[in-house]
N, CA, C and O atoms as a DFTB+ gen file, in Angstrom:
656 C
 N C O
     1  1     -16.621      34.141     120.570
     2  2     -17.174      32.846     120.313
     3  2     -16.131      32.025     119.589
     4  3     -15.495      32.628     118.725
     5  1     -15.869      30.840     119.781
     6  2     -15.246      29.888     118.907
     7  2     -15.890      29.377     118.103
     8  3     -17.076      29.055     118.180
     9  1     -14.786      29.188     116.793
    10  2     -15.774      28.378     115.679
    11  2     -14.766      27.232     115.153
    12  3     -13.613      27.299     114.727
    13  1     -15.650      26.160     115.347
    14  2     -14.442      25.043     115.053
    15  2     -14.816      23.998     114.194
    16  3     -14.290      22.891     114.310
    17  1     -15.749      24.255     113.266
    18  2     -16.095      23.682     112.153
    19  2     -14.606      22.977     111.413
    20  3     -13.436      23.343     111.529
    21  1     -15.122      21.995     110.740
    22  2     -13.525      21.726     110.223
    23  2     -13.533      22.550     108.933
    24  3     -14.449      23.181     108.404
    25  1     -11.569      22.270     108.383
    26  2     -11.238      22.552     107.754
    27  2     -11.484      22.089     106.112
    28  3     -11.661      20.885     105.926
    29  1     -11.499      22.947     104.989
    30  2     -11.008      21.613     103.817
    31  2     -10.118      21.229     103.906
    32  3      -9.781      20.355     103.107
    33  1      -9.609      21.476     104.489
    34  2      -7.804      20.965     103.884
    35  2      -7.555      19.888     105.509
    36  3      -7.165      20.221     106.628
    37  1      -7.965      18.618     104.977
    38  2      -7.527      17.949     106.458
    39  2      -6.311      18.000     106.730
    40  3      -5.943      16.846     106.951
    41  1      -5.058      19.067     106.891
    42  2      -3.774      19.107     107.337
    43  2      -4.465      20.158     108.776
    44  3      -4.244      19.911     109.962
    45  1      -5.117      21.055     108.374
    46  2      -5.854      21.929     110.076
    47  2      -6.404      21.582     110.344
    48  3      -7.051      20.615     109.942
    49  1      -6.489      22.533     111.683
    50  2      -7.617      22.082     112.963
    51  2      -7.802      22.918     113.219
    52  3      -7.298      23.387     114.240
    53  1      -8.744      23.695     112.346
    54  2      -8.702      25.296     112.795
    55  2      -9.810      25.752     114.013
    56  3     -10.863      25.119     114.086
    57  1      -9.530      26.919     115.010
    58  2     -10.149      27.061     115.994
    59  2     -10.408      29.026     115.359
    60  3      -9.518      29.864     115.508
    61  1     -11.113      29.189     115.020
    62  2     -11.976      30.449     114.753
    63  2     -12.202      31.071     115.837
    64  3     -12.554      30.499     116.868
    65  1     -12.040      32.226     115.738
    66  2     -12.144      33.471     117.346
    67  2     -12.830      34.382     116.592
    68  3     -12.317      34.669     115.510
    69  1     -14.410      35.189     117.049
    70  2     -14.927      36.241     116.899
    71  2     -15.345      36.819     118.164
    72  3     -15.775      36.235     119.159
    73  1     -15.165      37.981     117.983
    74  2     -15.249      38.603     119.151
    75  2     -15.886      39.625     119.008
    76  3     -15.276      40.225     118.122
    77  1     -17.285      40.612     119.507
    78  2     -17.659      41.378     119.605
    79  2     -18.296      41.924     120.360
    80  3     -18.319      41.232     121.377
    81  1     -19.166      43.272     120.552
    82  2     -20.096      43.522     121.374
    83  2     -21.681      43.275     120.631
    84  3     -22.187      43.493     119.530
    85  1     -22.082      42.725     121.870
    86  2     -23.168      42.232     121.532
    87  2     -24.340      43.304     121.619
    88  3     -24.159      44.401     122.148
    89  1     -24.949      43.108     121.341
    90  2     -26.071      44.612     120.850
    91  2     -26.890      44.492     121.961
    92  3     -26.542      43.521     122.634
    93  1     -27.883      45.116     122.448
    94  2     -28.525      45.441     123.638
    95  2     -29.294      45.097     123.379
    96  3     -29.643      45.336     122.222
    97  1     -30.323      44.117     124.397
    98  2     -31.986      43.377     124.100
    99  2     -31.651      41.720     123.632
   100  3     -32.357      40.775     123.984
   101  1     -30.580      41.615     122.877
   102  2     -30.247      40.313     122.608
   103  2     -29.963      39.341     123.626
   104  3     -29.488      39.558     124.740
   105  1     -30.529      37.521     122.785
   106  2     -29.752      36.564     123.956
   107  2     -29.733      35.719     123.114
   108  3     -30.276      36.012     122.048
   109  1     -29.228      34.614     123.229
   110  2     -28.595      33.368     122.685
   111  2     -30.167      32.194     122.675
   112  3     -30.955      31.798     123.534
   113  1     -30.011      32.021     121.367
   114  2     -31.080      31.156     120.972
   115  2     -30.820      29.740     120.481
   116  3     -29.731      29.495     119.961
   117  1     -31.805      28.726     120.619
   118  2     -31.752      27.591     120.594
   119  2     -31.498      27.200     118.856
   120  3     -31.416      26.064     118.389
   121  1     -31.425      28.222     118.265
   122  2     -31.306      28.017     116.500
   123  2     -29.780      27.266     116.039
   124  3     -29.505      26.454     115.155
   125  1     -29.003      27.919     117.032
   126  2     -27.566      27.538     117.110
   127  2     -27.415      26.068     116.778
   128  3     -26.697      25.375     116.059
   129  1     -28.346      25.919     117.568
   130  2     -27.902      24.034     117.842
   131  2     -28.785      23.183     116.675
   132  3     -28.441      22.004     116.596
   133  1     -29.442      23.432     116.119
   134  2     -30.509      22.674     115.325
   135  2     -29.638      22.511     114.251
   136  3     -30.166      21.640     113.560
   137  1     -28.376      22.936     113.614
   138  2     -27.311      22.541     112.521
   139  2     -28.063      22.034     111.527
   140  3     -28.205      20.812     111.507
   141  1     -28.746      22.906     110.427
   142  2     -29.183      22.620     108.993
   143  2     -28.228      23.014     108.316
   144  3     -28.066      22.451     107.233
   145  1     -27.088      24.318     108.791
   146  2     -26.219      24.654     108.289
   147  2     -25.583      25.093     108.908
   148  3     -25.846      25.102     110.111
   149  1     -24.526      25.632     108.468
   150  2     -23.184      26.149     109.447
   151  2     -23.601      27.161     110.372
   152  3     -22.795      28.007     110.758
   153  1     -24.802      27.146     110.764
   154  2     -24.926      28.504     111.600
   155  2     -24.516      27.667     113.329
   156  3     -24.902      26.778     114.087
   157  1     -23.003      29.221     113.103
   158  2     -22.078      29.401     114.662
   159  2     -23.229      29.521     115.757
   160  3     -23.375      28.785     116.733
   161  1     -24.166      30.821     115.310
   162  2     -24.188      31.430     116.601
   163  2     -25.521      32.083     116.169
   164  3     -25.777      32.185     114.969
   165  1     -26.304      32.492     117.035
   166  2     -27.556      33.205     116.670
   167  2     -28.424      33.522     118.265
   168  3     -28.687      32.606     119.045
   169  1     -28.725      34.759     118.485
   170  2     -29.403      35.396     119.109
   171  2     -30.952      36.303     118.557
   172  3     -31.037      36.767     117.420
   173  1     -31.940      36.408     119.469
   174  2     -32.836      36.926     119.330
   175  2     -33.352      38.072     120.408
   176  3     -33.351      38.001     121.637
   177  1     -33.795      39.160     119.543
   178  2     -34.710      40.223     120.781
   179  2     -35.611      40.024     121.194
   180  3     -36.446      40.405     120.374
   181  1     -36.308      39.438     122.429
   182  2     -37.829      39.388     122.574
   183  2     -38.164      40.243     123.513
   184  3     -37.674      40.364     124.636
   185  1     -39.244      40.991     122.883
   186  2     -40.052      42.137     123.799
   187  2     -40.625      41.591     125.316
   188  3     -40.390      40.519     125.875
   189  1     -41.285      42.491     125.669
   190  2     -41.797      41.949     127.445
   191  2     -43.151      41.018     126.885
   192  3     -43.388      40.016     127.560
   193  1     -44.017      41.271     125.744
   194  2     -45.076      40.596     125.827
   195  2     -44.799      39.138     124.456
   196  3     -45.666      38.571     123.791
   197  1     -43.324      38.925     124.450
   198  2     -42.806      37.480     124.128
   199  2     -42.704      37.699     122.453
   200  3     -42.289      36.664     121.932
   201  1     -42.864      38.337     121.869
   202  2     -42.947      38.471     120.844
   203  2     -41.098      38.835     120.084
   204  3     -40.687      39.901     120.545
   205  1     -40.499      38.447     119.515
   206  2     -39.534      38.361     118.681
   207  2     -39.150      39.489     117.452
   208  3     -39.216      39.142     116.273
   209  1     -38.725      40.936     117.864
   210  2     -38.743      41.866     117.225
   211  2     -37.668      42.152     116.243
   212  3     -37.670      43.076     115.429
   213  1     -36.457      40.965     116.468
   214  2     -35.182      41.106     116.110
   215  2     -34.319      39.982     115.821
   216  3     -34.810      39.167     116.602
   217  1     -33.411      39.390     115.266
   218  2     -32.753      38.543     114.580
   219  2     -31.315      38.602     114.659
   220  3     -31.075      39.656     114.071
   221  1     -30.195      38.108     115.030
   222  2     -29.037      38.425     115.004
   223  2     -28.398      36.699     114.312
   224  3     -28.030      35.960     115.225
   225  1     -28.316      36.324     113.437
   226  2     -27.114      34.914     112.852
   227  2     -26.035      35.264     112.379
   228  3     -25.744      36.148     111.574
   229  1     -25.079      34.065     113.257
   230  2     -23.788      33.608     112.544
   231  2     -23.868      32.625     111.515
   232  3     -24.578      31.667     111.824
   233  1     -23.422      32.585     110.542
   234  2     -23.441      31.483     110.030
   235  2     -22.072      31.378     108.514
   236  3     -21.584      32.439     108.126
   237  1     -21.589      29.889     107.777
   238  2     -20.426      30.357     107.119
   239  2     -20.656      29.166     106.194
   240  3     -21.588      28.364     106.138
   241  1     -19.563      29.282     105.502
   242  2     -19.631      28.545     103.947
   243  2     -18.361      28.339     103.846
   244  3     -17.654      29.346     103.887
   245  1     -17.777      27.168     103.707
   246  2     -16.566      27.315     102.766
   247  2     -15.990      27.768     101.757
   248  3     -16.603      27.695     100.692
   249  1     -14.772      28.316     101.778
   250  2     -14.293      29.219     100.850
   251  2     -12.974      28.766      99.967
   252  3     -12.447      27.731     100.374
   253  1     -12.573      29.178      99.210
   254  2     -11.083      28.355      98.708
   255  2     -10.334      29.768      99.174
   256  3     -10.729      30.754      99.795
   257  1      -8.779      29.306      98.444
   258  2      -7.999      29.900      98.742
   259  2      -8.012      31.294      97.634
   260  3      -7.250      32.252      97.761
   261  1      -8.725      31.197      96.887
   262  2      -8.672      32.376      95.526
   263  2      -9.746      33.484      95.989
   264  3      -9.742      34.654      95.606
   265  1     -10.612      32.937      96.831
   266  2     -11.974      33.916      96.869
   267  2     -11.539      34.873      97.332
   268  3     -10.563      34.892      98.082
   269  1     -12.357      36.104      96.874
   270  2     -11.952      37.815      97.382
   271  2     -13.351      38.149      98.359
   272  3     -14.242      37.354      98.659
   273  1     -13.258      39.217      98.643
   274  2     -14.530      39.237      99.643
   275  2     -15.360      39.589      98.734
   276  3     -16.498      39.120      98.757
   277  1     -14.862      40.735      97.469
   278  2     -16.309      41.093      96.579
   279  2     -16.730      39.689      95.384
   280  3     -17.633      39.664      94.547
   281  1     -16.196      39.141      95.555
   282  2     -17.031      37.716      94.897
   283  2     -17.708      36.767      96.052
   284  3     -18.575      35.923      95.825
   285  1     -17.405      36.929      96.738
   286  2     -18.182      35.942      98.210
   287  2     -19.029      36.888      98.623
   288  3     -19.572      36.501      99.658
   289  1     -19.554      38.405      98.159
   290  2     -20.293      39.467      98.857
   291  2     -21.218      39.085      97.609
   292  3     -22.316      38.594      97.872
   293  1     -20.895      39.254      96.403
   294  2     -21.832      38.932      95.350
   295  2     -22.597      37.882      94.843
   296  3     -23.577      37.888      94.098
   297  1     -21.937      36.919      95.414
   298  2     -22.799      35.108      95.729
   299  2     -23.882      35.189      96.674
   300  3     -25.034      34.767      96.575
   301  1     -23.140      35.986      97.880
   302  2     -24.465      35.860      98.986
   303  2     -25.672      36.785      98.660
   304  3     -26.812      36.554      99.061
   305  1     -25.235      38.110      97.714
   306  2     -26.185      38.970      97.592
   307  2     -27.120      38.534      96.588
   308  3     -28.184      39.106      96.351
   309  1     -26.530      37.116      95.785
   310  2     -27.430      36.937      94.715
   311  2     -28.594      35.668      95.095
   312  3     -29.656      35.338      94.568
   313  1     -27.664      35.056      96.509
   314  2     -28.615      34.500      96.431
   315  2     -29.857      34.828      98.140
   316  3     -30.555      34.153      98.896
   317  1     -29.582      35.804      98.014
   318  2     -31.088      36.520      98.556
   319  2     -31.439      36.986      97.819
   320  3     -32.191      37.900      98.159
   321  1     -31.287      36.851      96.624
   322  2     -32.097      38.136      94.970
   323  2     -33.691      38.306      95.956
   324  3     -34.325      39.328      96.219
   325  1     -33.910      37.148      96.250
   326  2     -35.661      37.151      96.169
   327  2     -36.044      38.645      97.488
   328  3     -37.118      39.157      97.804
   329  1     -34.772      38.897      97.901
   330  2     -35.486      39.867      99.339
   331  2     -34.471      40.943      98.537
   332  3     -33.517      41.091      99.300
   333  1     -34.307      41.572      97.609
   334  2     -34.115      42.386      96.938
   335  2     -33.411      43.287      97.136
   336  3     -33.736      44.474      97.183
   337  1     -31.747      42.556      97.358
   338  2     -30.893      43.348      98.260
   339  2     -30.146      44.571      97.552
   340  3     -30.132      44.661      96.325
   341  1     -29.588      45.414      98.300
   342  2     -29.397      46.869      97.667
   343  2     -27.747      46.445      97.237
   344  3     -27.225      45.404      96.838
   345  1     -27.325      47.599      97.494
   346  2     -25.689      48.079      96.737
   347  2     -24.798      47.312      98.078
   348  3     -25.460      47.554      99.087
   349  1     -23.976      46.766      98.327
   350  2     -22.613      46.135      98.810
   351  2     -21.381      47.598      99.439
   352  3     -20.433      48.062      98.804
   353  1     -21.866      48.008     100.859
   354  2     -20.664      49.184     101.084
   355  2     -19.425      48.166     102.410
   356  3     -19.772      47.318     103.232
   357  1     -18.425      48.548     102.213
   358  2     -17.600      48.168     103.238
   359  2     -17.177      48.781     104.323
   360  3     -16.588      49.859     104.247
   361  1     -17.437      48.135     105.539
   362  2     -17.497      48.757     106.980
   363  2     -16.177      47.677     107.359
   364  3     -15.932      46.484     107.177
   365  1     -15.522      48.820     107.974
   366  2     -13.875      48.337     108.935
   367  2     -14.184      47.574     110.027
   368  3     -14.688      48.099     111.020
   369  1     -13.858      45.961     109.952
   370  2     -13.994      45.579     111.489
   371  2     -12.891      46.026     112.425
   372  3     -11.881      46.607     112.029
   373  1     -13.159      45.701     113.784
   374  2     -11.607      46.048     114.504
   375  2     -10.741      45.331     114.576
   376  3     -10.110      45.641     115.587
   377  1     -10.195      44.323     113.982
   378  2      -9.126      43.645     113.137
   379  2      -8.213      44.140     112.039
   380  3      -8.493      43.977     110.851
   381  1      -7.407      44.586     112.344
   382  2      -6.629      46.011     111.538
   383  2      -6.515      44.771     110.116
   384  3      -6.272      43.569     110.005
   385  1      -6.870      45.976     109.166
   386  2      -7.345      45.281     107.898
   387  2      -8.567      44.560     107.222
   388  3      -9.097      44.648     106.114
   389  1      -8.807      43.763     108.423
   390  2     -10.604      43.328     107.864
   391  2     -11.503      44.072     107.909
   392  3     -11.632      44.974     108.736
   393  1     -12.298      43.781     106.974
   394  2     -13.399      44.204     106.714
   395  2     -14.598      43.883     105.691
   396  3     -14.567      43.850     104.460
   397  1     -15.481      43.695     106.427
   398  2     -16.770      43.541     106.042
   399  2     -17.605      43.964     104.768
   400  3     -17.268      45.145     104.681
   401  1     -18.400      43.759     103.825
   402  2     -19.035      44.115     102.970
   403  2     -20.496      43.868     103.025
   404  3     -20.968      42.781     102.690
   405  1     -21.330      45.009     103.505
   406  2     -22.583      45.200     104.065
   407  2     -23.527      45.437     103.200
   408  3     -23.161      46.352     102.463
   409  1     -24.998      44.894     102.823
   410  2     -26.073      45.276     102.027
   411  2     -27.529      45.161     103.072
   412  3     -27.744      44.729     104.205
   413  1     -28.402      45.844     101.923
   414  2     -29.454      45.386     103.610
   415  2     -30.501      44.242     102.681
   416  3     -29.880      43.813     101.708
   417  1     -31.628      43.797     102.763
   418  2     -32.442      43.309     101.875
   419  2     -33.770      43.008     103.228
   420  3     -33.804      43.235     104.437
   421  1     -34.723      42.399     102.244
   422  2     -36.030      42.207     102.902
   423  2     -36.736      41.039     102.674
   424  3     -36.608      40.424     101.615
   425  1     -37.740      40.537     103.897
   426  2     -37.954      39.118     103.321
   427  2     -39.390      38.770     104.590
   428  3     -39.696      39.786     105.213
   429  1     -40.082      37.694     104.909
   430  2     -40.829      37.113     105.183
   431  2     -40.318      35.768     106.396
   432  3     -39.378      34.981     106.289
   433  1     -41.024      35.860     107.170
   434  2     -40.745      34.797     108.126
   435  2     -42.067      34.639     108.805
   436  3     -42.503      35.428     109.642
   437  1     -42.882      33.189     108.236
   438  2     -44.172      33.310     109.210
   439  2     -45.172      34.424     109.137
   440  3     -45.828      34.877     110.076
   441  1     -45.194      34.855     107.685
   442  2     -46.072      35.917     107.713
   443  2     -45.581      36.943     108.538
   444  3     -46.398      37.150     109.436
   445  1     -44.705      37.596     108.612
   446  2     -43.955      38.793     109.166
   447  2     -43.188      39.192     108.272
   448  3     -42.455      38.433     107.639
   449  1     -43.247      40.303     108.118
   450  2     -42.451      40.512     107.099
   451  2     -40.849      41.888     108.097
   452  3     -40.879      42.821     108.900
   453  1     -40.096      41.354     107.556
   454  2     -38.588      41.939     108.251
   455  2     -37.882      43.134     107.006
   456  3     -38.318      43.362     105.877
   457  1     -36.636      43.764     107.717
   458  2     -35.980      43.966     107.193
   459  2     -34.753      43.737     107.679
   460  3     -34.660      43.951     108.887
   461  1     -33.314      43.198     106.876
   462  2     -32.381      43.285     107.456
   463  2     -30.998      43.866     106.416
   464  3     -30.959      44.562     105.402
   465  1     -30.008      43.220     107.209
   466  2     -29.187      43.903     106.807
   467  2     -27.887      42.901     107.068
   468  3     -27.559      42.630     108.223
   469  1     -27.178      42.373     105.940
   470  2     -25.966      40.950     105.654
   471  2     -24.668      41.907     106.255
   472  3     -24.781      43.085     106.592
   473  1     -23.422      41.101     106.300
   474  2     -22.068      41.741     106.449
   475  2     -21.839      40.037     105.763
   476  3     -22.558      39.038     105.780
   477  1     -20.349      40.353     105.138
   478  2     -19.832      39.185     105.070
   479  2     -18.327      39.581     105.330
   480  3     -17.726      40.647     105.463
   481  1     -18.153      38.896     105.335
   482  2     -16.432      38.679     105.660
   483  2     -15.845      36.803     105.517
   484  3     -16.241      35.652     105.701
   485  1     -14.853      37.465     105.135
   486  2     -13.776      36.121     105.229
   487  2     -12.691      36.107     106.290
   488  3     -11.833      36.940     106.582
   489  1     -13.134      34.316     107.022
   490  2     -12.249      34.014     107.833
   491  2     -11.522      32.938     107.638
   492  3     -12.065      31.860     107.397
   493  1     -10.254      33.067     107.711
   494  2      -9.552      31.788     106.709
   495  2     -10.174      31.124     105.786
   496  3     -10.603      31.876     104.911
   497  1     -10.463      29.730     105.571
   498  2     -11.036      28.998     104.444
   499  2     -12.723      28.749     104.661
   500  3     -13.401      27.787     104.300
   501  1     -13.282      30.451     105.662
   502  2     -14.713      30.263     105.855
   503  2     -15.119      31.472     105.480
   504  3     -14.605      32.541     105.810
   505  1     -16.525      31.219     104.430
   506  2     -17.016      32.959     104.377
   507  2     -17.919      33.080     105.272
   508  3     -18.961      32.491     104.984
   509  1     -17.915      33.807     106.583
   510  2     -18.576      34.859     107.606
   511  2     -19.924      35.491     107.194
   512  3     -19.958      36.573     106.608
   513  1     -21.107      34.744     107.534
   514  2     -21.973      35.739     106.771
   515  2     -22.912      35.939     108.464
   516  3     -23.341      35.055     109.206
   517  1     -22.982      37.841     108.649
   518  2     -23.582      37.922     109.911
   519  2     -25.194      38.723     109.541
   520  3     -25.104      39.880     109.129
   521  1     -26.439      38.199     109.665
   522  2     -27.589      38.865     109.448
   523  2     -28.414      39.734     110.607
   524  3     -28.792      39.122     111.606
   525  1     -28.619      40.774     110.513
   526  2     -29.481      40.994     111.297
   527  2     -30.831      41.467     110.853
   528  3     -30.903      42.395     110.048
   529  1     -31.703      40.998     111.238
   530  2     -33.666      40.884     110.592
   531  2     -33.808      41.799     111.774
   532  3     -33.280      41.668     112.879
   533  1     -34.736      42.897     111.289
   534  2     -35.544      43.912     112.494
   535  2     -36.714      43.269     111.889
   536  3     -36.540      42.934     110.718
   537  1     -38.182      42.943     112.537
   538  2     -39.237      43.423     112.797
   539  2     -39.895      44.387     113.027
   540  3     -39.908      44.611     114.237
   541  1     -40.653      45.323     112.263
   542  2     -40.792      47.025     113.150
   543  2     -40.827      47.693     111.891
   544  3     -41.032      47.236     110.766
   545  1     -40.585      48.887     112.288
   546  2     -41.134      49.919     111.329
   547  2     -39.878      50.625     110.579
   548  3     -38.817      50.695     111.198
   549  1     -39.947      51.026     109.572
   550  2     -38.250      51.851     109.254
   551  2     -37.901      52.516     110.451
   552  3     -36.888      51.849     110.661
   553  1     -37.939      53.321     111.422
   554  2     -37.342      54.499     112.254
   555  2     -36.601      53.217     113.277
   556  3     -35.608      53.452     113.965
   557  1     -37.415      51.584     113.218
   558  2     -36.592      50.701     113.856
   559  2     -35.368      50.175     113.253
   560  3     -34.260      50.149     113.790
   561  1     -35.744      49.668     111.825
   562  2     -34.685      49.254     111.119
   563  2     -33.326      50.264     110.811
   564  3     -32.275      49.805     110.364
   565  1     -33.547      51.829     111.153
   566  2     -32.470      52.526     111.247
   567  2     -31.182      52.343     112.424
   568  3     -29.957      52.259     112.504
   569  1     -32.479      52.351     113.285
   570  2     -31.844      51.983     114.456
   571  2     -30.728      50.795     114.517
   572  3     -29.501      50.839     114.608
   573  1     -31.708      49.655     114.424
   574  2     -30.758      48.730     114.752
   575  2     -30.020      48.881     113.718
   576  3     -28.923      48.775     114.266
   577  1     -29.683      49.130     112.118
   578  2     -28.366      49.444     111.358
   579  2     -27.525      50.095     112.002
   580  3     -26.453      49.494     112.064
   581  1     -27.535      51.294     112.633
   582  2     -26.600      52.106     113.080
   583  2     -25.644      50.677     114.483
   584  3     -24.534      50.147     114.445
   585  1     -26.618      50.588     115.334
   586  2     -26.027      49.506     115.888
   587  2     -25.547      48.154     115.408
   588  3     -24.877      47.535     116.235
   589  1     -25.841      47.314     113.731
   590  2     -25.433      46.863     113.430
   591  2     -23.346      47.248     112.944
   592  3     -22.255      46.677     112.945
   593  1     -24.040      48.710     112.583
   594  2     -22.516      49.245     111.942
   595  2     -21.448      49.170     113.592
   596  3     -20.285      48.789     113.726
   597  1     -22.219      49.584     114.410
   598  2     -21.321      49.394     115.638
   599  2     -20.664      48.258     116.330
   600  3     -19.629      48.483     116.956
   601  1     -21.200      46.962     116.278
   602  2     -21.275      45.722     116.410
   603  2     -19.946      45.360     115.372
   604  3     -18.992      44.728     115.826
   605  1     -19.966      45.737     114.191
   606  2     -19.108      45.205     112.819
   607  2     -17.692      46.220     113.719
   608  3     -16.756      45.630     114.258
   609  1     -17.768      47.198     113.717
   610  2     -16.717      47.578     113.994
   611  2     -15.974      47.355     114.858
   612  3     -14.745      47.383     114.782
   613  1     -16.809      47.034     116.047
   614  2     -16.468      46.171     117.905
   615  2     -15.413      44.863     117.352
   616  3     -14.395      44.397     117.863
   617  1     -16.165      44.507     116.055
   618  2     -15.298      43.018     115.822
   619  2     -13.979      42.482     115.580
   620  3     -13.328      42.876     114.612
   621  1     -13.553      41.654     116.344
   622  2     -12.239      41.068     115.870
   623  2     -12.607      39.678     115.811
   624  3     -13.395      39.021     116.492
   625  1     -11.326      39.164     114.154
   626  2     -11.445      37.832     114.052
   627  2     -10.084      37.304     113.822
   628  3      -9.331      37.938     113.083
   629  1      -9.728      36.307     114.328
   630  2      -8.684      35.375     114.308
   631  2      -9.069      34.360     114.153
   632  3     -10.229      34.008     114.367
   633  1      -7.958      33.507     113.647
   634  2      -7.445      32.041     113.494
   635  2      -6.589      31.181     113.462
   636  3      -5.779      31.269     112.540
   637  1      -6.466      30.209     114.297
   638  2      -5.371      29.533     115.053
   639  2      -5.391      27.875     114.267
   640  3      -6.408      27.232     114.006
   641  1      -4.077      27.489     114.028
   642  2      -4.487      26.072     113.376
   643  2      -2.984      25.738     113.935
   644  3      -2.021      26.488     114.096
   645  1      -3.190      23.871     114.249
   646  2      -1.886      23.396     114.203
   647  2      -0.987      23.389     112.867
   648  3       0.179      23.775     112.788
   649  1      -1.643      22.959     112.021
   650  2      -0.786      23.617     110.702
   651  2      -0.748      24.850     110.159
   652  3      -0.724      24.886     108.928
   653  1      -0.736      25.966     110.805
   654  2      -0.521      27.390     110.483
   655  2       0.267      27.798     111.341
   656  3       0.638      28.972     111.330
């Protein structure tokens, strides 16, 4: 996917590359486009009888040039406090060197109640935050983690700018 949000620094024009495998049952949802916030990209699972069992968002924040990933992992984790997110472990994307910092937490949508599970990462002057919400029972939410961890690892990210 490209991400071409602008830059702070009006000297780029940065063009963002993520690349992964996409998880099985997923498709590309109309959330993308409604821009309340930086959300890239977002897919959903829907079962045969229409119902919405699963959650996949892109979405990012600007970052400066000082931020580390465990202070941009600890902003985002604080501010889901309310879905009561666990401990911060780091999973290797396939971008030799990056990598991700993963927690899971829990929360409410429409009277449904989910569980999911954050990654963040930093991509140039953007922090990367990827969610995935299961619907379902724990033996589901295992599931799709294990395939979340697979997805993180599938990933590569680049970035291309005329001033870089």
């Amino acid at each position: 996917m490209n991400d071409i949000f602008l830059s702070q620094d009006p000297n780029l024009w940065p063009v963002r590359w993520i690349s992964y495998e996409s998880p099985a049952g997923f498709a590309p949802t109309l959330a993308a486009v409604r821009l309340r916030i930086e959300l890239i990209y977002a897919e959903d699972r829907v079962e045969a009888d229409g119902v919405v069992s699963g959650t996949l968002r892109f979405d990012q924040d600007d970052a400066d040039s000082t931020l580390t990933l465990a202070r941009a992992t600890e902003y985002v984790r604080k501010s889901t406090e309310w879905g009561k997110p666990g401990p911060a472990a780091e999973v290797p994307l396939a971008t030799e060197g990056a990598k991700a910092a993963v927690f899971s937490y829990t929360g409410s949508v429409e009277g449904r109640a989910y569980s999911a599970r954050m990654a963040v990462a930093l991509l140039g002057d953007k922090v990367l935050r990827l969610s995935w919400a299961t619907f379902g029972d724990a033996a589901r939410f295992e599931q799709d983690g294990a395939a979340f961890d697979r997805m993180l690892r599938s990933m590569r990210l680049a970035i291309r700018s005329a001033g870089r």
